[in-house]
C-alpha positions as CSV (number, residue, x, y, z in Angstrom):
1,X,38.9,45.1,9.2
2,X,37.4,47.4,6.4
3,X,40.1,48.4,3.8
4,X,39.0,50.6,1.9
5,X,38.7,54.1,3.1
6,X,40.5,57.4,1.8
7,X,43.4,58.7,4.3
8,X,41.7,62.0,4.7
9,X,38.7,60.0,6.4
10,X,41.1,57.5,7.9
11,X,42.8,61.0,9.7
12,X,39.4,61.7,11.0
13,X,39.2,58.4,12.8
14,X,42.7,58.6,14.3
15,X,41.4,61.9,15.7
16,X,38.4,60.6,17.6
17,X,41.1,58.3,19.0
18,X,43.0,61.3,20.0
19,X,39.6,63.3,21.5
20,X,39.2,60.1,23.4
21,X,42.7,59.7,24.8
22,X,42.6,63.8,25.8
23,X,39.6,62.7,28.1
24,X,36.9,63.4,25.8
25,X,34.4,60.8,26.5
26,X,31.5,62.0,24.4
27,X,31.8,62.6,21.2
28,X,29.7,63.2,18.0
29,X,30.2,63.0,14.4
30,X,27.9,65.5,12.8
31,X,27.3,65.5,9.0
32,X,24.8,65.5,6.1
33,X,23.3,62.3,4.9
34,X,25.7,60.2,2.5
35,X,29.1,61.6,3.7
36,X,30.2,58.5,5.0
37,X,29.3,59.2,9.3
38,X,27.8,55.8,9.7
39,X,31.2,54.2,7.9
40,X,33.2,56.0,10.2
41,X,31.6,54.7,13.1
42,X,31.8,51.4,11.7
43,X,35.9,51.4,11.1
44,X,36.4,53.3,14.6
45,X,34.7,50.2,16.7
46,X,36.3,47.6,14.4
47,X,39.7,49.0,14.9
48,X,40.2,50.9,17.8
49,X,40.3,50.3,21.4
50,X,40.1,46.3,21.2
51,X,40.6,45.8,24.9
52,X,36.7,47.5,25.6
53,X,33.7,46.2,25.6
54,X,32.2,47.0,22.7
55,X,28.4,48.2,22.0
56,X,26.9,49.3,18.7
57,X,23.6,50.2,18.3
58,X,21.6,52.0,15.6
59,X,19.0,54.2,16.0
60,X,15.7,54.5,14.4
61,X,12.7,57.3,13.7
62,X,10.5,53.9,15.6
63,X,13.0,53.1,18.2
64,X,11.8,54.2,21.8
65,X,14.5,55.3,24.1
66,X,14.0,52.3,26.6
67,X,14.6,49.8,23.5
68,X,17.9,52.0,23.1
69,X,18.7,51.1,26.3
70,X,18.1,47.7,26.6
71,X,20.4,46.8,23.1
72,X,23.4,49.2,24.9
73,X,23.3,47.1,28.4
74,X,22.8,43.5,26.5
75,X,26.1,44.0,24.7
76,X,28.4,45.9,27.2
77,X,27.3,43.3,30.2
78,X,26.9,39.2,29.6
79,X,23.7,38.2,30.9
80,X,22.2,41.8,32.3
81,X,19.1,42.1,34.4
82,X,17.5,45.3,32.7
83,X,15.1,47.4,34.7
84,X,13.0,49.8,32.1
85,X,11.5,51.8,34.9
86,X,15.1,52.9,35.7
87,X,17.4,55.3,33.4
88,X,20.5,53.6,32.1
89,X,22.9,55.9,34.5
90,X,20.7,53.8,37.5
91,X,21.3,50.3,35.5
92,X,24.7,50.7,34.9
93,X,25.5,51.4,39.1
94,X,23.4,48.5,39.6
95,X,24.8,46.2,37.4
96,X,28.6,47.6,38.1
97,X,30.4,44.9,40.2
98,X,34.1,44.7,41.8
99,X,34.9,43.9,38.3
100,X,34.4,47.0,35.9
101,X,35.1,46.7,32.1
102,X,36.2,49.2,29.9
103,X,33.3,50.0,27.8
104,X,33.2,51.9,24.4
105,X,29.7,52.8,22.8
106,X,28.3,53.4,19.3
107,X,25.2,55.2,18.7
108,X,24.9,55.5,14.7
109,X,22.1,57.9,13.9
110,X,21.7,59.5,16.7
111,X,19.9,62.7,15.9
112,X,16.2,60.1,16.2
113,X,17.1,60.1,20.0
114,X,15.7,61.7,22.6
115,X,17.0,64.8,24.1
116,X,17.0,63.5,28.0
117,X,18.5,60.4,26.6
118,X,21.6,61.8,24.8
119,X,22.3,64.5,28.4
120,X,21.5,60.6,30.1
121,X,24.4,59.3,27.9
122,X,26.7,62.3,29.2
123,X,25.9,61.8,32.6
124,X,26.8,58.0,32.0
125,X,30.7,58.9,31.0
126,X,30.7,60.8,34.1
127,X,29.1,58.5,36.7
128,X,30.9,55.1,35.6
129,X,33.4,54.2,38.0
130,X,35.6,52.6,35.1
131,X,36.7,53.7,31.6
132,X,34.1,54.4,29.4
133,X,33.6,56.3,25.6
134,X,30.6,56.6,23.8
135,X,30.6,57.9,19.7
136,X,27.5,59.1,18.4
137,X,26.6,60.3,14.6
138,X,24.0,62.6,14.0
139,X,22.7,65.1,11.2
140,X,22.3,67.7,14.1
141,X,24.4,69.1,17.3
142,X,22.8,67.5,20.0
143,X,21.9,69.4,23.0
144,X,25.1,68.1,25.5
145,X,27.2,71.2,26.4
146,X,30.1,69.6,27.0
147,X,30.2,67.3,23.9
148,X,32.9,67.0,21.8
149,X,31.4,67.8,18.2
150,X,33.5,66.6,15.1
151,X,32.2,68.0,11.8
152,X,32.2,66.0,8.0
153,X,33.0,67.7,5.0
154,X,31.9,66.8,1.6
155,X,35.2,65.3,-0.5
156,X,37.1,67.6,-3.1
157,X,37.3,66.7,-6.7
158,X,40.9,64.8,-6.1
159,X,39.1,63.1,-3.3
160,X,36.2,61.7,-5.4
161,X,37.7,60.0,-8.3
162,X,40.6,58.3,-5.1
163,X,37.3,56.9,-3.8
164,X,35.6,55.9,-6.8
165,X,38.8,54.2,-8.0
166,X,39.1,52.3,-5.1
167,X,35.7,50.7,-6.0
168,X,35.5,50.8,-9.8
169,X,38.6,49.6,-12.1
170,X,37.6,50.8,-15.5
171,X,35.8,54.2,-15.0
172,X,35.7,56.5,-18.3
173,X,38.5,59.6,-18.7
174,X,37.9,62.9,-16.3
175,X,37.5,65.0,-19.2
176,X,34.5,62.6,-20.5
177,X,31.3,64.7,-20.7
178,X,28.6,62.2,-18.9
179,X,31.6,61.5,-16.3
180,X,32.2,64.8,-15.5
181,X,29.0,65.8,-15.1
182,X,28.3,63.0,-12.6
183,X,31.4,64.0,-11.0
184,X,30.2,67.7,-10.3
185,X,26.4,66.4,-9.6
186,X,27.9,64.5,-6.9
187,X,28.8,67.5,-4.8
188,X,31.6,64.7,-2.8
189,X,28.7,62.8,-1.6
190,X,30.3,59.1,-1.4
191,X,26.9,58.0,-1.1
192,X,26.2,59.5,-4.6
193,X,29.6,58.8,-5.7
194,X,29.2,54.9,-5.5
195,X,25.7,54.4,-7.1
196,X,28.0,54.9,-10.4
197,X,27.6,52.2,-12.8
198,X,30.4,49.9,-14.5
199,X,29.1,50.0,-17.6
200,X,27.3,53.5,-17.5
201,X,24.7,52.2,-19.6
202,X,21.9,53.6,-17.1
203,X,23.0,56.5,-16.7
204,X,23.6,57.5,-20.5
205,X,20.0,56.6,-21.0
206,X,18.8,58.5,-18.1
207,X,20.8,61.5,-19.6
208,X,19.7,60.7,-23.0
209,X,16.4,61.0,-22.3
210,X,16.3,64.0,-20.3
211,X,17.8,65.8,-23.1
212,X,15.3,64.4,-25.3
213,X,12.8,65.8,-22.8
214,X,13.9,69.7,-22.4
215,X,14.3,69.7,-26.4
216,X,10.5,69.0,-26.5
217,X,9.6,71.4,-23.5
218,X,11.8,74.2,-25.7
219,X,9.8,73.7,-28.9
220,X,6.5,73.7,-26.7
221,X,7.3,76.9,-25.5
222,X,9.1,78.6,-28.5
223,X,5.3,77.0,-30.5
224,X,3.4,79.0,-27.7
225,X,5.4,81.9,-27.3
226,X,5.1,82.5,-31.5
227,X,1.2,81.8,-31.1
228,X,0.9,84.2,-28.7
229,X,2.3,86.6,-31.3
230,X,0.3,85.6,-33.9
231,X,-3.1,86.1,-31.8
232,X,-1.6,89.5,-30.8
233,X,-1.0,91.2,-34.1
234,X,-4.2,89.4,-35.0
235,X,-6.1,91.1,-32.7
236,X,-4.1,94.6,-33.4
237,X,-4.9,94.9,-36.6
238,X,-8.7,93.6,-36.0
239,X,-9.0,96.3,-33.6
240,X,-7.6,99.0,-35.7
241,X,-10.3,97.9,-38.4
242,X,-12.7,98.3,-36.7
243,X,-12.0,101.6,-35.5
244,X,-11.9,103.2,-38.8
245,X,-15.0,101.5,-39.5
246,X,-17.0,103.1,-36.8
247,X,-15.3,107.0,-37.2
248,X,-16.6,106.9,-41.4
249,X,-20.1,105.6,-40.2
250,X,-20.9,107.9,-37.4
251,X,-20.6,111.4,-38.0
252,X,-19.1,113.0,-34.8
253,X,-21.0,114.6,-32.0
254,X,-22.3,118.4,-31.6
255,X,-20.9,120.0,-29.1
256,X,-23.5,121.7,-26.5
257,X,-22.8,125.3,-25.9
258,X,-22.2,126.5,-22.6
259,X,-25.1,129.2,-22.9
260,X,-27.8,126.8,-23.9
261,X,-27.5,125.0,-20.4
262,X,-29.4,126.4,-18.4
263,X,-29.4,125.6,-14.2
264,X,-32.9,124.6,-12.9
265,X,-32.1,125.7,-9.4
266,X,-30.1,128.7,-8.0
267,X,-27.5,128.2,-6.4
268,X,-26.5,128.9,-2.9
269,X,-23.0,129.6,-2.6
270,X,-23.1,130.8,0.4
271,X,-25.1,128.5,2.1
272,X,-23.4,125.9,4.1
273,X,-23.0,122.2,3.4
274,X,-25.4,119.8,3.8
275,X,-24.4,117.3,6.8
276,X,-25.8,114.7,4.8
277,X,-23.5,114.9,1.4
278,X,-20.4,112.5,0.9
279,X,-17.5,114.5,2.7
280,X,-18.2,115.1,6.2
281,X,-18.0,118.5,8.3
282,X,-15.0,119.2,8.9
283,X,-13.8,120.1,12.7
284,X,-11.2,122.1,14.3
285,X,-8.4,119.4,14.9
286,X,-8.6,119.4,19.2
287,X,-5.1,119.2,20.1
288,X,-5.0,116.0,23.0
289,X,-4.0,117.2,26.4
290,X,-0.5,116.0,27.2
291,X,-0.2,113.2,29.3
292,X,2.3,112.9,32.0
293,X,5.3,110.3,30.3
294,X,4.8,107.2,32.0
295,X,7.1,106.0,34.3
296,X,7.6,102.6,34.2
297,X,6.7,100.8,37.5
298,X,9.5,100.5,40.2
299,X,10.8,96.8,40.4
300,X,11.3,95.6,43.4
301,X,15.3,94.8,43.5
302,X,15.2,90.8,42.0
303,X,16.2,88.4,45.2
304,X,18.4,85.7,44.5
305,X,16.5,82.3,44.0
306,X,15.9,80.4,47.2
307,X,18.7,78.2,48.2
308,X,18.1,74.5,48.6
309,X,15.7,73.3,51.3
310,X,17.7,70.8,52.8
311,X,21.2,70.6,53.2
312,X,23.9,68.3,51.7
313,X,24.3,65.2,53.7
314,X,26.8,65.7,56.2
315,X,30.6,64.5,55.2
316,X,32.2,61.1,55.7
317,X,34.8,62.5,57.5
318,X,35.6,65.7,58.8
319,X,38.5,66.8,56.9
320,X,41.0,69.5,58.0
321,X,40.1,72.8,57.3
322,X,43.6,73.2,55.0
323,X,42.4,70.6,52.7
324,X,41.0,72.7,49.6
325,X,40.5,72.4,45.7
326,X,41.9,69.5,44.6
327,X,43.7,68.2,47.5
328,X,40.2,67.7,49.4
329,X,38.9,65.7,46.2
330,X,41.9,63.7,46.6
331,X,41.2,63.0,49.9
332,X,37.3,62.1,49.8
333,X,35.9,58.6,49.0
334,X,36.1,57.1,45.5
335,X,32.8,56.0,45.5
336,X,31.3,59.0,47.0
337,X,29.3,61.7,44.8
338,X,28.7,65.3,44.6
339,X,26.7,67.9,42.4
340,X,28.8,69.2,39.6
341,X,27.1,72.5,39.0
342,X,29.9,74.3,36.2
343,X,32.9,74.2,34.7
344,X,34.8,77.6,33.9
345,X,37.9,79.1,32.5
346,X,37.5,82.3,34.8
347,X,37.0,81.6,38.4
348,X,35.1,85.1,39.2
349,X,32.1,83.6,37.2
350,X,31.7,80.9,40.3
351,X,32.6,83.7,43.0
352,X,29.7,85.9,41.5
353,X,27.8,82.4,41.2
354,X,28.3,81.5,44.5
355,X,27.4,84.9,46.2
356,X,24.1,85.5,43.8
357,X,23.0,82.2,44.9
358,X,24.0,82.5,49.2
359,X,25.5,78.8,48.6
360,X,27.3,77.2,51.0
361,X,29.1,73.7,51.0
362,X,30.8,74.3,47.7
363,X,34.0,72.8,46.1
364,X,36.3,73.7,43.6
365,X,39.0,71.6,41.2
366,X,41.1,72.5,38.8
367,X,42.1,70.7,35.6
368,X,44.0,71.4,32.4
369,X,42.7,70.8,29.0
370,X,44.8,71.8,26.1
371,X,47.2,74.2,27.7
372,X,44.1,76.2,29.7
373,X,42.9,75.8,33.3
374,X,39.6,75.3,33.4
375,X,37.8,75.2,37.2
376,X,34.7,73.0,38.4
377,X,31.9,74.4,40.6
378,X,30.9,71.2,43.1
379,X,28.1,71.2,45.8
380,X,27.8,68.5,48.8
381,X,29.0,65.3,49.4
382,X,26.6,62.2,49.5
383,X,27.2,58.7,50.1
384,X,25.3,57.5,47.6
385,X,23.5,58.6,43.2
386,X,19.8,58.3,44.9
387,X,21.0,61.0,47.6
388,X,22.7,63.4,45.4
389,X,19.8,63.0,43.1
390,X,17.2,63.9,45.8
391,X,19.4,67.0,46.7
392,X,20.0,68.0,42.9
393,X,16.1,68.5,42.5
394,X,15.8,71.4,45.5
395,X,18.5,73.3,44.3
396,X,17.6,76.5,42.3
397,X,16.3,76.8,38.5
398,X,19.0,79.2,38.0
399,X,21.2,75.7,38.3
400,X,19.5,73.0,36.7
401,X,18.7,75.2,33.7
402,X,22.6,75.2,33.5
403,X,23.0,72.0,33.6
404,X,23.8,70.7,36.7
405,X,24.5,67.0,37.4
406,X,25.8,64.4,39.3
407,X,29.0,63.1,39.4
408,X,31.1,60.5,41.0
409,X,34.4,61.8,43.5
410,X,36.2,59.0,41.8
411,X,35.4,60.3,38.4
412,X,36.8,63.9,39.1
413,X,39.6,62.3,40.9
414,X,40.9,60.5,37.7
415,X,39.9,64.2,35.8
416,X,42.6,66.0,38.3
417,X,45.3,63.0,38.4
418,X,45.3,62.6,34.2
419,X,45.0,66.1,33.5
420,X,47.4,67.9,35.9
């Protein structure tokens, strides 16, 4: 149980807690370095949600993303079986039994992962049959649309000294010069904050010394500057000297008369140039006939992408034809899946989708997050993640550039139940 933390930072953990009891399952603490992400994560998995299984893993610039995996599925499963060839979304549904665990996961440092490996870690939260959360910190947003991203601001002046008096018991007054200059150095970087020393000694010396160190660099240049002057007025009046020298020694020159020059060759002025002298013969500008504007070429009108090649498999069970939205969801098998392609607040963006596209075989729920409706886009139903990810790799670019991923019938079933 760590202890020492400020209340404005323990607010910030209480309201990942909250993010994760809305039905946000991925979330990410984002944050320059020092501000305290990695603590956060530390208190959050030490306090919260006791009843999980419980994984925390820290991420390196080394670490390969199959190492990654292996330390997440050795501590949420006793004993696992790891295969490295698979992704961890195809470990996890293999080593899922009848008895599935509530899992939270910890990623600290985050931003050295890869970027199919944090959408992976998405797809995982929506996949796993049971509860799952996964909390990652990061210096950057990672590229996951649909994560939850929870920003860390630098501490306040108030906030600072709480934090360094929680640590140090005899630090000097506010209004002290070397204090209060650390203070505002600090910019309400903990990390910065706590290299402060008890006894200060360091850091006077350090200051000390730089002092020391711009009052030499200030005469150096105030000793240059002034013999630069010197050397300038030197040369001046050495110049001028000189000058006055040469004007009494030399008497000045005759001037030639104009009449005494006298032209060893006519000339011509009415002769033309010579082709071959410096500036060239000049010719009539030749106005450029006007070309026709270009038209640009005719487009042919852009076909919609091709649809899918093979069909979704065919459903478990014919269902009536009233079933729709989320009473058909209801009524499909748990432990079916389907291709979750969007998810909207306006529902003419998946009518315009669906006709662009000629798709057929589509589904759509409805849940409500935070007082707004927002509607899924599905397509097919499969009886199994290896068949839905077959069919997910023929369906058009315009779709899996947008993201489009499998999904488990239970997972949106529990989605419509919690939030409507």
């Amino acid at each position: 149980m760590q202890t020492k933390i400020l209340p404005s930072r323990q607010a910030l953990v209480d309201r990942v807690e909250l993010q994760f009891a809305y039905g946000n399952n991925f979330i990410c603490l984002i944050s320059e370095v020092g501000l305290g992400k990695s603590y956060l994560a530390e208190t959050f998995i030490s306090e919260k949600f006791t009843e999980h299984n419980k994984a925390y893993v820290k991420a390196t610039r080394s670490a390969q993303d199959r190492h990654l995996i292996g330390q997440v599925i050795e501590q949420s499963f006793s004993n696992p079986l790891i295969d490295y060839d698979l992704t961890i979304v195809e470990n996890f549904i293999g080593l899922t039994g009848e008895s599935i665990e509530p899992l939270l996961i910890v990623i600290d440092d985050a931003h050295f992962i890869s970027d199919d490996f944090a959408n992976e870690l998405f797809q995982l939260t929506e996949s796993y049959q049971g509860q799952i959360r996964i909390l990652l910190t990061s210096t950057r947003q990672l590229p996951v649309a649909d994560a939850i991203n929870m920003h860390i601001e630098a501490l306040d002046q108030i906030e600072s000294l709480t934090l360094m008096k929680m640590y140090f018991s005899d630090l000097p007054s506010v209004d002290e010069p070397i204090f209060k200059a650390f203070i505002e150095a600090s910019n309400g970087n903990p990390q910065l904050l706590l290299a402060w020393k008890k006894d200060n000694s360091e850091v006077q010396v350090a200051i000390q010394k730089r002092s020391r160190q711009y009052r030499v660099y200030l005469l150096l240049i105030s000793i240059l500057i002034l013999i630069g002057l010197l050397t300038s007025l030197a040369w001046y009046f050495f110049d001028k000297k000189n000058i006055q020298a040469a004007s009494v020694g030399n008497p000045p020159t005759t001037a030639i008369a104009i009449e005494d020059v006298s032209l060893s060759k006519p000339v011509d002025l009415t002769a033309k140039p010579d082709k071959t002298s410096g500036q060239p013969e000049q010719q009539p500008e030749q106005q450029p006939e006007q070309q026709p504007e270009q038209q640009p070429e005719q487009q042919p009108e852009q076909q919609p992408e091709q649809q899918p090649e093979q069909q979704p498999e065919q459903q478990p069970e014919q269902q009536p034809k009233s079933l729709t939205g989320n009473e058909w969801f209801i009524a499909q098998p748990a432990n079916y899946f389907t291709i979750q392609l969007m998810v909207v607040r306006d529902l003419e963006v998946i009518s315009q989708t669906v006709e662009n596209l000629n798709l057929d075989n589509t589904h759509i729920f409805e849940i409500k997050s935070n007082q707004a409706s927002l509607h899924g886009l599905t397509y097919g139903l499969y009886s199994s993640m290896a068949k839905a990810q077959k069919a997910r790799v023929e369906l058009p670019a315009t779709l899996l550039n947008q993201g489009a991923f499998v999904k488990s019938v239970g997972k949106i079933q529990q989605q419509i139940q919690a939030n409507n």
